[in-house]
N, C-alpha and C positions, 0 to 999 in steps of 0.2 A: 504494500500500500504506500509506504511512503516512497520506491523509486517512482511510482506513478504521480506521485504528488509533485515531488519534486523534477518530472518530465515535464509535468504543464507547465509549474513556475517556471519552469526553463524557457517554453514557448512562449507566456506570455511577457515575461522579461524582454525575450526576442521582438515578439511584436511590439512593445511600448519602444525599442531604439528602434527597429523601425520605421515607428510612425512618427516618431524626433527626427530620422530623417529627410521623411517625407516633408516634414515642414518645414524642417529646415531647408530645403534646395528651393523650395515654394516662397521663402523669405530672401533667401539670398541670390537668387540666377536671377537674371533677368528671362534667360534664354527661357526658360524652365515657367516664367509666367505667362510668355508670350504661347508656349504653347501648351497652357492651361487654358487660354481663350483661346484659341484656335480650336482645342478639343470642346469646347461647350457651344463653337459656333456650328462644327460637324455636327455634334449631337444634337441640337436645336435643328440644322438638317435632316439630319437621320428623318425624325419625326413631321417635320415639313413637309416633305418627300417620300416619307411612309417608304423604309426600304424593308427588304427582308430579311428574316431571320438573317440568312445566310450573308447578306451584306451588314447587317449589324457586326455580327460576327468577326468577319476581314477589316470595318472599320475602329471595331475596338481594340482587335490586334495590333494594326498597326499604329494607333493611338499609342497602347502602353508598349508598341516597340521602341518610339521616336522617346517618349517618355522615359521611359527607362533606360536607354541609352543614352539621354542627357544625363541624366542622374548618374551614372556610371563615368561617364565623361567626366563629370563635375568633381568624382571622388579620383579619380586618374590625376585632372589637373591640379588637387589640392593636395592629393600625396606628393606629387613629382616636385611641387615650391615647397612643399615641407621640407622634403629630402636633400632637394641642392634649389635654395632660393635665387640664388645669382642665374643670369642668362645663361644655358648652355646647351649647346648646338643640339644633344643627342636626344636631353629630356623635353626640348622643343619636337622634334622628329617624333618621341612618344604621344608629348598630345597633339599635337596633327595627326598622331591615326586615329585617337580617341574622337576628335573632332571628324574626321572623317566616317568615323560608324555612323554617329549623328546624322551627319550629313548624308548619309547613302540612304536611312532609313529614312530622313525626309523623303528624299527625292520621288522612295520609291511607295511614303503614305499618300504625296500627291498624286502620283500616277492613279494610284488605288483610288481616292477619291474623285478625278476625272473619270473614269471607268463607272462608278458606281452614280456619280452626279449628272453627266452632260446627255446621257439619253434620257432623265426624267427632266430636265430641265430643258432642253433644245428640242424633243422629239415628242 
C-alpha cells in the first residue's frame, strides 16, 4: 500500500512541475503566447467551420506539436546560456536546430490547416 501511495505522490509531484512549467513558458516566451492565440483562433475555426472528428484530431496534433516543440526549444535554449553564457559558435548551431524543429512543425501545422480550411472556406 504505501509503494502505491507513494507512486501517485510521485505523479502528482510530477504533474504540479509540470504545470509550473507550463506556465511558466506561457509567462515568459513571447513565441509561446503568440501561438497560444493562434491555437484559440484554429479552435474558434475548428467550430466555425464544423470540421470532423478526424480533422479535429490532425489539428490538435499538430497544435500541441508546434507547442510542445517550443517549449522544448525554450528549455534547449535556457540550458545551453546556463551552461556556456558567453557567444559560442557551437551552442549557437545547437539552438538553430532546436529553433529549426519549431520551425519545421510550423511550417508543416500551416500546411495542415490550409488543407483542412481552404475547401470549407473557398469551395
Amino acid at each position: 500500500m504505501d509503494q502505491k501511495k507513494s507512486f501517485f505522490q510521485g505523479r502528482l509531484f510530477s504533474i504540479k512541475n509540470a504545470f509550473k512549467g507550463a506556465i511558466l513558458i506561457f509567462k515568459t516566451e513571447t513565441s509561446f503566447q503568440v501561438q497560444v492565440v493562434v491555437a484559440i483562433l484554429m479552435t474558434i475555426a475548428g467550430f466555425v467551420y464544423e470540421i470532423s472528428a478526424t480533422e479535429w484530431t490532425i489539428q490538435l496534433l499538430a497544435i500541441a506539436l508546434v507547442m510542445g516543440l517550443e517549449a522544448a526549444n525554450t528549455a534547449i535554449e535556457d540550458m545551453a546560456n546556463f551552461i556556456h553564457p558567453e557567444h559560442h559558435v557551437e551552442i549557437g548551431g545547437i539552438k538553430d536546430l532546436a529553433a529549426g524543429a519549431v520551425f519545421i512543425a510550423v511550417i508543416f501545422a500551416i500546411i495542415i490547416g490550409f488543407i483542412i480550411y481552404i475547401p470549407k472556406v473557398f469551395f
